[in-house]
VEXDREN-2710 file (C-alpha; in Angstrom, 1 decimal):
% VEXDREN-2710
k/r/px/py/pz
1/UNK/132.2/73.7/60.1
2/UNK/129.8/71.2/58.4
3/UNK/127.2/72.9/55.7
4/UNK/125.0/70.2/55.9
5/UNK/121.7/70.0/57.9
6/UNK/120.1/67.1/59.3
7/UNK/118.7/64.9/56.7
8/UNK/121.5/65.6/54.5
9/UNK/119.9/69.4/53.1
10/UNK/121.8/72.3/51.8
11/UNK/122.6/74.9/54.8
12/UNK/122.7/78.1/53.3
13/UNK/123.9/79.4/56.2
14/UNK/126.1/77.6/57.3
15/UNK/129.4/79.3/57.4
16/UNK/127.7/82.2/59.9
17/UNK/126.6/79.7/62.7
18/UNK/128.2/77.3/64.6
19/UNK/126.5/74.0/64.7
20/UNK/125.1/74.4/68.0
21/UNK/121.5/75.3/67.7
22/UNK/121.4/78.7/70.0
23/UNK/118.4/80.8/70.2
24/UNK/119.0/84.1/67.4
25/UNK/118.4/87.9/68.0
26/UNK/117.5/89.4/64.9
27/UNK/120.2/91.4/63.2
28/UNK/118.6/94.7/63.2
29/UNK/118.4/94.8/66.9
30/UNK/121.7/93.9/67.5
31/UNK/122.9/96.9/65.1
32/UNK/120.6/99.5/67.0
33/UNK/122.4/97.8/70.4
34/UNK/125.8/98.7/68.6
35/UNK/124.9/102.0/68.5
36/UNK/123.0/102.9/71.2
37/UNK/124.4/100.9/74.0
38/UNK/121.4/99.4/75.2
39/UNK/119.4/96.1/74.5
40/UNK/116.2/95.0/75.3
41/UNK/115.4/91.5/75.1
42/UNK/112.7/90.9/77.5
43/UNK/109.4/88.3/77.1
44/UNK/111.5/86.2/74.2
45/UNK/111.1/83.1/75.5
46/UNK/114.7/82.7/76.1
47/UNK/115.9/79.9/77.7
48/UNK/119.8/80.8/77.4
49/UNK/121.5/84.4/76.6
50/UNK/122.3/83.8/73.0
51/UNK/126.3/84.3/72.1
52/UNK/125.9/87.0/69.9
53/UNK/124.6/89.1/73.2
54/UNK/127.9/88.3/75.2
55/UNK/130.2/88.8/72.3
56/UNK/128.4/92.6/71.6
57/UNK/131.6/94.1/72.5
58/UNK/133.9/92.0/71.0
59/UNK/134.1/92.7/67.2
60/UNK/137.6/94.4/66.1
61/UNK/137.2/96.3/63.5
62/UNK/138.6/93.9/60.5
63/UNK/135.9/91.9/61.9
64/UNK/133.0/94.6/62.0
65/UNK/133.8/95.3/58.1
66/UNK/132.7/91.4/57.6
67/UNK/130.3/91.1/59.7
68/UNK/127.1/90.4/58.6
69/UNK/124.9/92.1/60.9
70/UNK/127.2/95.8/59.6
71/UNK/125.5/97.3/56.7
72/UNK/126.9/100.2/54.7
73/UNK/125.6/102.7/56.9
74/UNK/127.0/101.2/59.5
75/UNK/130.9/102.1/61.0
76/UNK/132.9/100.0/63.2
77/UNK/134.5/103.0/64.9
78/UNK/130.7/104.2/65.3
79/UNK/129.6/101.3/67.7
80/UNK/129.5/101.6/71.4
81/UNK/130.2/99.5/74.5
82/UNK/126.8/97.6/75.8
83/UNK/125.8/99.6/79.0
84/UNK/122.1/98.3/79.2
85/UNK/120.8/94.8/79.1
86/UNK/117.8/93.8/79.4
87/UNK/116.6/90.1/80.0
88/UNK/113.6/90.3/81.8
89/UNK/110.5/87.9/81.7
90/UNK/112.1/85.1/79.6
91/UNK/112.7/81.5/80.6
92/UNK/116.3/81.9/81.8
93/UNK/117.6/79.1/84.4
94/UNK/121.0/80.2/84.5
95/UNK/123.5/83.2/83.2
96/UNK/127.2/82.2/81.6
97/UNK/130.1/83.1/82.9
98/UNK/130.5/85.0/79.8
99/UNK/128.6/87.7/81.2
100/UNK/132.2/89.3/82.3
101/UNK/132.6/90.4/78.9
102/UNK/130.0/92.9/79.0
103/UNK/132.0/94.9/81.1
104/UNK/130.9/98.3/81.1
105/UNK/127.4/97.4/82.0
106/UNK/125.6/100.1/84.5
107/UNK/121.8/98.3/83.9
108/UNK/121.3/94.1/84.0
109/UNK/117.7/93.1/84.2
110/UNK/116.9/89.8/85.1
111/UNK/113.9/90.3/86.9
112/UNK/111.0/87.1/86.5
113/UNK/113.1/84.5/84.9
114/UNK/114.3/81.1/86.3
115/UNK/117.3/82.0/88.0
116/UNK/118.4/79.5/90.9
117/UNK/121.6/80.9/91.1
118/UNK/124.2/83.5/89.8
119/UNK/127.7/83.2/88.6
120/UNK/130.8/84.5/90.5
121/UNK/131.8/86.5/87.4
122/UNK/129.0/89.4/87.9
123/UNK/131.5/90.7/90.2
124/UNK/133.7/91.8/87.4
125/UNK/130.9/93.9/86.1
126/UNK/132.0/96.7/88.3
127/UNK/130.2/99.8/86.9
128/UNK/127.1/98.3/87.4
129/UNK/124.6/100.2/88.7
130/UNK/121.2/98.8/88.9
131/UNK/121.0/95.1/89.7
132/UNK/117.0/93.7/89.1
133/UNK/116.9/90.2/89.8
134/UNK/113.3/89.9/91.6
135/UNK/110.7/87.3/90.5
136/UNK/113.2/84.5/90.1
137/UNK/114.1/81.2/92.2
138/UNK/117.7/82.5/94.0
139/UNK/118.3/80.4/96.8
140/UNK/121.8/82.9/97.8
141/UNK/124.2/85.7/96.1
142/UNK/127.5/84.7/95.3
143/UNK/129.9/86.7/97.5
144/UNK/131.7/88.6/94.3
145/UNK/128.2/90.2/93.9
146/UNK/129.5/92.1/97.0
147/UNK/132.3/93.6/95.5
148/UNK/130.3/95.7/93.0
149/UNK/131.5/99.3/94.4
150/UNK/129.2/101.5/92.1
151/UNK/126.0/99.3/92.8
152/UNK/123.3/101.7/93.6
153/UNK/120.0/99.7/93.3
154/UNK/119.6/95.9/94.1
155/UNK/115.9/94.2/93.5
156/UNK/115.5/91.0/94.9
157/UNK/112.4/90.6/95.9
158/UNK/109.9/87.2/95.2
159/UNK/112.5/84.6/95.4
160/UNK/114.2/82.1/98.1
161/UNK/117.1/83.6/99.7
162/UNK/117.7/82.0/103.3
163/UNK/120.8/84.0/103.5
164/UNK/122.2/87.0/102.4
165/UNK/126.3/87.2/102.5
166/UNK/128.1/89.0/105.3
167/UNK/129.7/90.7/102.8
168/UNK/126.6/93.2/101.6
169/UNK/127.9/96.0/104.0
170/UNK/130.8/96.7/101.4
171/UNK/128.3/97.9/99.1
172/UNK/128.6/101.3/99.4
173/UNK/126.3/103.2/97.2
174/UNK/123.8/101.1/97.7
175/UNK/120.4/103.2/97.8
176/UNK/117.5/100.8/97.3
177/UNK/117.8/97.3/99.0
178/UNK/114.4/95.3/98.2
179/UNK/114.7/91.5/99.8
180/UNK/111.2/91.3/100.6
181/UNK/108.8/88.2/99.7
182/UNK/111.9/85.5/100.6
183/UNK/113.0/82.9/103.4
184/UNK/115.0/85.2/105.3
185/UNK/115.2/84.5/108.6
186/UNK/118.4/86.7/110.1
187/UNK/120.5/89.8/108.0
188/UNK/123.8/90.2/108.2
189/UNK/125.5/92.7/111.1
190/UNK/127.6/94.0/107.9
191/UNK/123.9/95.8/106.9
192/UNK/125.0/98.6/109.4
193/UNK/127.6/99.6/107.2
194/UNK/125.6/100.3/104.1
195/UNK/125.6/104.3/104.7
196/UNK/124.2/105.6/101.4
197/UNK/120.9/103.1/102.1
198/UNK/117.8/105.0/101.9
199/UNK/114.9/102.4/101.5
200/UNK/115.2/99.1/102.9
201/UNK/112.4/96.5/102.4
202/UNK/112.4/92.8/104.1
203/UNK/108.8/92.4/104.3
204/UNK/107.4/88.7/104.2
205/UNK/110.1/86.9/105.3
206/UNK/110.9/84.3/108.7
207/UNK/113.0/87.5/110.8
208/UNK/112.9/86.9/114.2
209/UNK/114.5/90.0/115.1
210/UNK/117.1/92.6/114.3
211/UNK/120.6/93.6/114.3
212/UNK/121.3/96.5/116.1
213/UNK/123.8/97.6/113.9
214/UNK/120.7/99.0/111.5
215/UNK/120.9/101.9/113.6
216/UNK/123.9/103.3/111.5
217/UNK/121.7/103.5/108.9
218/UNK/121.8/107.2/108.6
219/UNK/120.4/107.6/105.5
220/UNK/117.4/105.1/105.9
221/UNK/114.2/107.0/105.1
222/UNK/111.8/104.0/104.6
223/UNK/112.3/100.7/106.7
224/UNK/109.8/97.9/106.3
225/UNK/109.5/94.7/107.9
226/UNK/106.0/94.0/107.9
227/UNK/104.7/90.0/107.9
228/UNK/107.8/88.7/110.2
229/UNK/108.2/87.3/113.3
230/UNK/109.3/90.0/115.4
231/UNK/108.9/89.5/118.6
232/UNK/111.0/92.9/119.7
233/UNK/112.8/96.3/118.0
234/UNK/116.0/96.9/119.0
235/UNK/116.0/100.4/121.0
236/UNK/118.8/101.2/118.6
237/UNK/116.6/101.9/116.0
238/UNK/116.2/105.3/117.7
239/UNK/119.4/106.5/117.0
240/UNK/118.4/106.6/113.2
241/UNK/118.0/110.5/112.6
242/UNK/116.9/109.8/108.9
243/UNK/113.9/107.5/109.5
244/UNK/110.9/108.6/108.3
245/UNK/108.7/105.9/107.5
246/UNK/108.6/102.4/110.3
247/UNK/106.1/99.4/108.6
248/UNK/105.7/96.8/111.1
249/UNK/102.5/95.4/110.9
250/UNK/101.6/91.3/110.8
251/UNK/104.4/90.6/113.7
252/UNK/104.0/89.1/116.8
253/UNK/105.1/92.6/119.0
254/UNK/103.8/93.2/122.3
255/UNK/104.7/96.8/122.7
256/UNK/104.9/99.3/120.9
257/UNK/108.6/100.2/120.0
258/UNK/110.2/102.5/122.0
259/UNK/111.6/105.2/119.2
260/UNK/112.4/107.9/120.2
261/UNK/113.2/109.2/116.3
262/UNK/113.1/112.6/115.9
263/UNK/111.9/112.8/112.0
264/UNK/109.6/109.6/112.2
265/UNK/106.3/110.6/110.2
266/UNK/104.5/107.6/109.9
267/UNK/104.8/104.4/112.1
268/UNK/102.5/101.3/111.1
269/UNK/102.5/98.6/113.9
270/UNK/99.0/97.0/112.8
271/UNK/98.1/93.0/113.5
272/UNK/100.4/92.6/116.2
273/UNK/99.9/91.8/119.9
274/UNK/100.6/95.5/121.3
275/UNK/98.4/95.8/124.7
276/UNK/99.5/99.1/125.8
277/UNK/100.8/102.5/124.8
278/UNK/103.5/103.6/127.1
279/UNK/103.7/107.5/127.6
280/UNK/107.0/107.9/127.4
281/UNK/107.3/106.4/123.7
282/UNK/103.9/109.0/122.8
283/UNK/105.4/112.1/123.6
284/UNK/108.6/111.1/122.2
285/UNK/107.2/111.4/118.7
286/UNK/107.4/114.5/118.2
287/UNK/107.0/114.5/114.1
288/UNK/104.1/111.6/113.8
289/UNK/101.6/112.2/111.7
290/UNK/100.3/108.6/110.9
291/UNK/100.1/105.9/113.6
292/UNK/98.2/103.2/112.6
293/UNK/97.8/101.0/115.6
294/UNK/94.4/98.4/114.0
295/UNK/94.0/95.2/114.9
296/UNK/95.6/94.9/118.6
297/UNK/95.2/94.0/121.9
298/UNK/95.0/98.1/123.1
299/UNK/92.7/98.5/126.0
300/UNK/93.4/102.1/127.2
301/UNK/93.9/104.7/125.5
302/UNK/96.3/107.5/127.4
303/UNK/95.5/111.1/127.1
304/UNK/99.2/112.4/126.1
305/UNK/98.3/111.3/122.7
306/UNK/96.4/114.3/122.3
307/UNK/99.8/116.4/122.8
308/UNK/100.4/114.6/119.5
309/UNK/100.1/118.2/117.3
310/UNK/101.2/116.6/114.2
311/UNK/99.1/113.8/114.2
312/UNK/96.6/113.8/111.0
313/UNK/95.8/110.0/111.0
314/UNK/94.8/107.6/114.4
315/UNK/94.1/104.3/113.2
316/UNK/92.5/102.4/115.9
317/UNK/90.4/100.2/114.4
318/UNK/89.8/96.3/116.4
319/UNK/91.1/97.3/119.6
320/UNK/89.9/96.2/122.9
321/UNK/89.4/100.2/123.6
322/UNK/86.3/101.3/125.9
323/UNK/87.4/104.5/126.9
324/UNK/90.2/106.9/126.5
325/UNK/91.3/109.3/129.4
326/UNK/91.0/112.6/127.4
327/UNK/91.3/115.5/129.6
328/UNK/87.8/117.6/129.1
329/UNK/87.2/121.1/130.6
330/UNK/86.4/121.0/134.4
331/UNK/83.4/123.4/134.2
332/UNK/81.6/120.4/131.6
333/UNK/82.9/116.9/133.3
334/UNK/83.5/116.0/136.5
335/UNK/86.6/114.8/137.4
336/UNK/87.5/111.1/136.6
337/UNK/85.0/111.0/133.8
338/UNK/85.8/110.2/130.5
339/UNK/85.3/113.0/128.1
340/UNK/86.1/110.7/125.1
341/UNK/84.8/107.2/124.4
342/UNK/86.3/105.5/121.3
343/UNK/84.2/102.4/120.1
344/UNK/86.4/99.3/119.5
345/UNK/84.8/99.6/115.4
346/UNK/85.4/103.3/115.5
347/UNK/87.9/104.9/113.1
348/UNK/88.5/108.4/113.2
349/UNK/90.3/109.5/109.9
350/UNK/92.2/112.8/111.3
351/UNK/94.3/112.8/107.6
352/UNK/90.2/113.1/106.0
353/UNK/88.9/115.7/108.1
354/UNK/91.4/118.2/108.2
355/UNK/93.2/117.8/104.7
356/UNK/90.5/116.8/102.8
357/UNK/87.5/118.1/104.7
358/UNK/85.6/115.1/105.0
359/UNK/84.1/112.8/107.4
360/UNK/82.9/109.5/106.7
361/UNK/81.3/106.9/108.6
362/UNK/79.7/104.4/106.3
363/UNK/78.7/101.1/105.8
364/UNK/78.9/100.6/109.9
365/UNK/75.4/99.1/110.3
366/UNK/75.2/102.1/113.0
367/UNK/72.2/103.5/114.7
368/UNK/73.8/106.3/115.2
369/UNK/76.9/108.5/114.4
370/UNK/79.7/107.9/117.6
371/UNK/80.4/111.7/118.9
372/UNK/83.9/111.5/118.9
373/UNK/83.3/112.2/115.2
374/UNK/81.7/115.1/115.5
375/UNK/84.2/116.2/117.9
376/UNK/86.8/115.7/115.8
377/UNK/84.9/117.6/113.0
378/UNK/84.5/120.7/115.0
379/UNK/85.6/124.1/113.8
380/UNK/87.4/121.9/110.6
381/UNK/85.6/123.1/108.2
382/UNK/84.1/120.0/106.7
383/UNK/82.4/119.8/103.5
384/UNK/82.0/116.7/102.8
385/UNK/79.7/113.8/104.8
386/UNK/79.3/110.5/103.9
387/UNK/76.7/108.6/106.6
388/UNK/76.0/105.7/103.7
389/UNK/74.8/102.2/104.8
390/UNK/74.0/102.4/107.8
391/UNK/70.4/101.7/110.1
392/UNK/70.0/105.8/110.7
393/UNK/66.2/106.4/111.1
394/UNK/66.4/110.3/111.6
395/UNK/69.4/112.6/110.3
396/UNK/71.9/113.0/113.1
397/UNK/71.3/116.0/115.3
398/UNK/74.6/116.9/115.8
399/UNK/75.0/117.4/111.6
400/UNK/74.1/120.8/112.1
401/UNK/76.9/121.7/113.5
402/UNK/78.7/121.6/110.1
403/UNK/76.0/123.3/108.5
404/UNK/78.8/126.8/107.5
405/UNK/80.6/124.4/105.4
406/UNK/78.5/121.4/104.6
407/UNK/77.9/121.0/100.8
408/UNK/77.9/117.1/100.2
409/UNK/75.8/114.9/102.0
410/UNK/75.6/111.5/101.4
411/UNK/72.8/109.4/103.7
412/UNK/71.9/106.7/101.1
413/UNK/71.3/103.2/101.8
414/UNK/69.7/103.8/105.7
415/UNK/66.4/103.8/107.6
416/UNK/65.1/107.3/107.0
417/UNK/61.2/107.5/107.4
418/UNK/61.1/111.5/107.3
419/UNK/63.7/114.5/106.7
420/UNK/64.4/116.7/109.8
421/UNK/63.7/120.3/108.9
422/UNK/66.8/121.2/110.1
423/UNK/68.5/120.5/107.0
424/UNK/67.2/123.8/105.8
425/UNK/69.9/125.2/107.4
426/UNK/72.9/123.2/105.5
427/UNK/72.6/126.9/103.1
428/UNK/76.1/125.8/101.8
429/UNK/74.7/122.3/100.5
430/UNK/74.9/121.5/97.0
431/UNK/74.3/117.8/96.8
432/UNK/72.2/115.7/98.5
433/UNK/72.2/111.7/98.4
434/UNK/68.9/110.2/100.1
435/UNK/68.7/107.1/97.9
436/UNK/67.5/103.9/99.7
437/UNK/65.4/104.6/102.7
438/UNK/61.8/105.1/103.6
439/UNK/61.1/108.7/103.0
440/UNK/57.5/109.6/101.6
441/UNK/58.2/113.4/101.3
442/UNK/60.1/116.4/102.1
443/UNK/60.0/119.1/104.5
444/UNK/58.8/122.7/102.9
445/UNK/62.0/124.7/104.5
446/UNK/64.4/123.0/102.0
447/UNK/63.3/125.2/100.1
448/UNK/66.0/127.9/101.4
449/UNK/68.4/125.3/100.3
450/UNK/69.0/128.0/97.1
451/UNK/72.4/126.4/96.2
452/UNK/71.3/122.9/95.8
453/UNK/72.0/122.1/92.4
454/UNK/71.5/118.3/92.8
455/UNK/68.9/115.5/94.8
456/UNK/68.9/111.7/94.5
457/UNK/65.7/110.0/96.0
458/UNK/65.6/106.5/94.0
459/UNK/64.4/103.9/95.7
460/UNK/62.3/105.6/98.5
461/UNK/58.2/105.6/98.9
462/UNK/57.4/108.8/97.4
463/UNK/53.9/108.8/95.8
464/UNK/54.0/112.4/94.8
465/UNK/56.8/114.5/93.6
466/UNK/57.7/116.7/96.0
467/UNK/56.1/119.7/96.1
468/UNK/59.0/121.5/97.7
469/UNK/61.6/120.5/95.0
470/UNK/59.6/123.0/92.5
471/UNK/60.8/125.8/94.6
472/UNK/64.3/125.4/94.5
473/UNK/65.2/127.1/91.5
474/UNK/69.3/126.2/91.7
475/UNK/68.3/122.4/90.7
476/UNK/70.1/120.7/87.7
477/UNK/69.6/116.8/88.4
478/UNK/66.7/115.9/90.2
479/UNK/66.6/111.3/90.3
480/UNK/63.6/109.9/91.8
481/UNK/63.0/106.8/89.8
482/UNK/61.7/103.6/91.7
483/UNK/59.4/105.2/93.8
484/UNK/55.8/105.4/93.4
485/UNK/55.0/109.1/91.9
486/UNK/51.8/109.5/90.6
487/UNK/52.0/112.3/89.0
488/UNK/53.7/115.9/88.1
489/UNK/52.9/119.1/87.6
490/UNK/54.6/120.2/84.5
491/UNK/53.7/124.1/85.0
492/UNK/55.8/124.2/88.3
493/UNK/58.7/121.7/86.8
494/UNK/59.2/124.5/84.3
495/UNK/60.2/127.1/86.6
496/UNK/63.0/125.1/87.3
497/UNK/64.8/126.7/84.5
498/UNK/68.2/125.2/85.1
499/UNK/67.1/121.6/85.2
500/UNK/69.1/119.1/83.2
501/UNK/68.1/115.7/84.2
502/UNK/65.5/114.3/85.1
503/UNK/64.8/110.8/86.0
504/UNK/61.6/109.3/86.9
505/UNK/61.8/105.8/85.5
506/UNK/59.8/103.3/87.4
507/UNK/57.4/105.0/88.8
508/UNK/53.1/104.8/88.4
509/UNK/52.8/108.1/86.0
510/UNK/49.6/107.2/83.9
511/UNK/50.2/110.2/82.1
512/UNK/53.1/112.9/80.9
513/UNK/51.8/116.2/80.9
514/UNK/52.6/117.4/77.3
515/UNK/53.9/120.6/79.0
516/UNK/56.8/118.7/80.1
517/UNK/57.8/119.3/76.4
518/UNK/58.1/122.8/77.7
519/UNK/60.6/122.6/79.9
520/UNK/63.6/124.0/77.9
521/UNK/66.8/123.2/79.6
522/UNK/66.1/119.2/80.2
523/UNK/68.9/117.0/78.5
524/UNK/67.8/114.1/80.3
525/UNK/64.4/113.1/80.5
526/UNK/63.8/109.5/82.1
527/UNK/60.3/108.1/82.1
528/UNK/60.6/104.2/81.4
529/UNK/59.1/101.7/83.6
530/UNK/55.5/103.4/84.0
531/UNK/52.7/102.5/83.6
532/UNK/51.4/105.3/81.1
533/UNK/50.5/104.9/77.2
534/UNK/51.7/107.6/75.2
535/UNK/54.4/108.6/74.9
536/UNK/55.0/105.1/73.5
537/UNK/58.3/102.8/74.2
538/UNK/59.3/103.7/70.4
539/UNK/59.5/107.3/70.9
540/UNK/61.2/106.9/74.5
541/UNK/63.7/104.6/72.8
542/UNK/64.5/107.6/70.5
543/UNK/66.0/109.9/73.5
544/UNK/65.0/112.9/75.5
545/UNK/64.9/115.5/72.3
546/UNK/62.6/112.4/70.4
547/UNK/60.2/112.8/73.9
548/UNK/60.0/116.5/74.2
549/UNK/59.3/116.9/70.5
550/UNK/56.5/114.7/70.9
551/UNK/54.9/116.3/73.8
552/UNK/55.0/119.3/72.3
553/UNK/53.2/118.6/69.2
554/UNK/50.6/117.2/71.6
555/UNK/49.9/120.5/73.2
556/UNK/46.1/121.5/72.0
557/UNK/46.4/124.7/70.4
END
């Protein structure tokens, strides 16, 4: 072994390296991996796996007592087999045969190297366990990575597999199968046999369709092959009794799969080419509670989707729907009349209203509020609204039928030139969002509204503040900046003893009463943008506490 360095220089450390320039893992790391079992070398830049890593496991113990990276502390007969390794992120193009001797591995991380393919020997690393080799540039699997009988996890998502090996099914305990984001463009029959499998993911690849041997998938909870080319499910599929979750969305399907699975929860079949729901596959799913069938070609919608009684969420969104044959009572609609009209824009959020007690139909550009929301609101016990962005000019009549329950409303962003006094009988409402229309004042009954604790009016045309506000004691933020109030009476705004904040910035006050310095409870007084002279922008600058001060020392005595 030469000592010498290029140029003809002492090596000092020569003796401990070959000549081979190989990329170095600090000492101290390889002594914790000694003793723990596990190594993490991820984002190091490394371009091969250095020697020292394969070779972990190899010291005997005359060599451990000599070996540099052993201090005193450390004991040959203390060190442990490598289990965990770690190699992620680096620049790794390819993985030495070497790798056999890290036998007892049960973790290799490859994931988001440089990997275009795999050596045979990672078959002899047979109590491996969890496999990650996603994010790298795999064109196949070597055969002998089939033969890894304790395998439970296998990542291989984001490369470019065109073919997996008909060998895969002898993977036993295979749990976790990810192959999505590759060139796949058939699986293997052998998949069948994988009967521990409980997630399965081939997303984004070139499948044209399916064998039907997945149907022995017993286990399979989760299947997803979203963004294929499937053009047809294989009726097999039915015959999983595991199956929960079914992604198929962004294929070229023109019906909707006939499952007739008896746990399926959640089926996703949006951006296809469906054109019709057949009523024998709608009553068949007997557990569904999500069915997300957006962006089709659906024209009718059949009325044995209301015996769907665990259904939460109906996705229907960009559908060629115009009516749906809902059977109404006979006493209210005549027969052959449609007693429920779905809009082809309309999306009625089930999951929202009944879990979550809200209904919201915003940024539609709607005149008005489709009824089938409503309807689907009725007797839920809704609490929530959220009407926001739309080109309402009056609140929807129908709102009052949620007026038990109602205590959010959000109506900002429409057309409203006045405020229906009807809304003083929402007596559950405790916020109330009116930014962003025309309103110029408010009705006098809101002020039986005794649980409203907060208002936002920025951006209307208000040139007074409104008188009714002063009466509803229960205020604690009251926002009506960017309107065009005059002025306010600061005797009445102090009876409003629980008010916190509030903002009236941009508005045409000449003046600030300097009884508004009275008003004990305000930690947020907002008064920039006006026109007025005192208090000046110095003092504003300074905060609310710097403002009330003020006013009060200008109270005559």
């Amino acid at each position: 072994m030469s000592r010498l360095k290029r140029g003809g220089q002492l090596d000092s450390l020569s003796g401990f390296r070959a000549d081979k320039k190989e990329p170095t893992i600090p000492s101290g790391l390889l002594r914790a991996a000694r003793r723990s079992g596990q190594l993490d070398l991820s984002g190091r830049g490394l371009t091969e796996v250095p020697q020292d890593v394969y070779r972990l496991n190899m010291d005997t113990p005359q060599e451990a007592q000599q070996d540099v990276s052993f201090g005193t502390s450390d004991c040959w007969w203390e060190q442990t087999d490598l289990t965990k390794l770690i190699l992620s992120s680096n620049q790794l193009t390819q993985l030495s045969d070497d790798i056999r001797l890290l036998a007892v591995l049960t973790t290799l991380d490859l994931h988001d190297n440089q990997l275009r393919s795999l050596p045979g020997a990672l078959g002899e690393l047979q109590e491996l366990q969890q496999l990650r080799l996603s994010h790298n540039k795999l064109t196949s699997l070597p055969i002998e990575v089939c033969t890894l009988k304790n395998l439970c996890s296998i990542t291989l998502q984001q490369n470019q597999l065109e073919s997996l090996p008909d060998e895969m099914g002898q993977l036993e305990k295979l749990t976790h199968l990810d192959l999505s984001h590759n060139h796949l463009k058939g699986l293997p029959v052998s998949l069948g046999h994988l009967s521990c499998l409980q997630k399965l993911n081939v997303c984004h690849n070139e499948l044209s369709c399916l064998p039907a041997s997945l149907a022995q998938l017993t286990n399979v909870k989760l299947l997803d092959f979203s963004n294929n080319q499937l053009t047809d499910i294989p009726a097999t599929l039915s015959e999983m009794p595991a199956l929960e979750q079914l992604y198929l969305r962004h294929n070229k399907l023109r019906v909707l799969p006939k499952l007739v699975a008896p746990t399926l929860k959640e089926l996703y079949v949006g951006n296809n080419r469906i054109e019709e729901m057949e009523t024998e596959l709608l009553t068949s799913l007997t557990a569904i509670s999500v069915l997300e069938l957006r962006d089709n070609k659906i024209k009718i919608l059949p009325e044995e989707i209301t015996s769907l009684n665990t259904l939460t969420r109906l996705d229907l969104t960009n559908n060629d729907i115009t009516t749906g044959r809902i059977k109404g009572d006979p006493e209210s609609a005549e027969e052959g009349q449609t007693a429920m009209t779905l809009p082809s824009q309309a999306r009625v959020n089930v999951h929202n209203i009944k879990t979550l007690k809200s209904l919201a139909y915003s940024e539609k550009q709607a005149v008005d509020i489709p009824d089938e929301l409503f309807d689907a609101a009725t007797d839920q016990g809704v609490t929530t609204v959220n009407f926001s962005k739309n080109q309402l000019t009056s609140i929807p009549p129908r709102l009052i039928e949620l007026s038990a329950s109602l205590s959010d409303l959000n109506l900002a962003f429409n057309r409203l030139t006045c405020c229906s006094p009807d809304v003083c009988k929402f007596l559950q409402l405790m916020h109330m969002d009116l930014r962003n229309n025309q309103l110029t004042d408010l009705p006098s009954e809101m002020k039986n509204l005794n649980k409203l604790r907060s208002i936002t009016l920025n951006y209307n045309r208000f040139k007074s503040f409104p008188g009714v506000l002063y009466q509803i004691v229960s205020l604690e933020t009251v926002l009506i900046g960017n309107n065009q109030v005059g002025e306010v009476d600061a005797h009445r705004l102090k009876m409003l003893v629980n008010l916190s904040t509030l903002d009236m910035s941009n508005n045409d006050l000449l003046n600030i009463p300097p009884e508004v310095g009275l008003c004990a409870s305000l930690r947020c007084l907002g008064l920039e943008g006006n026109p007025f002279r005192t208090p000046r922008a110095a003092i504003l600058a300074k905060g609310t506490d710097a403002v009330l001060e003020y006013l009060r020392s200008r109270i005559p005595t």
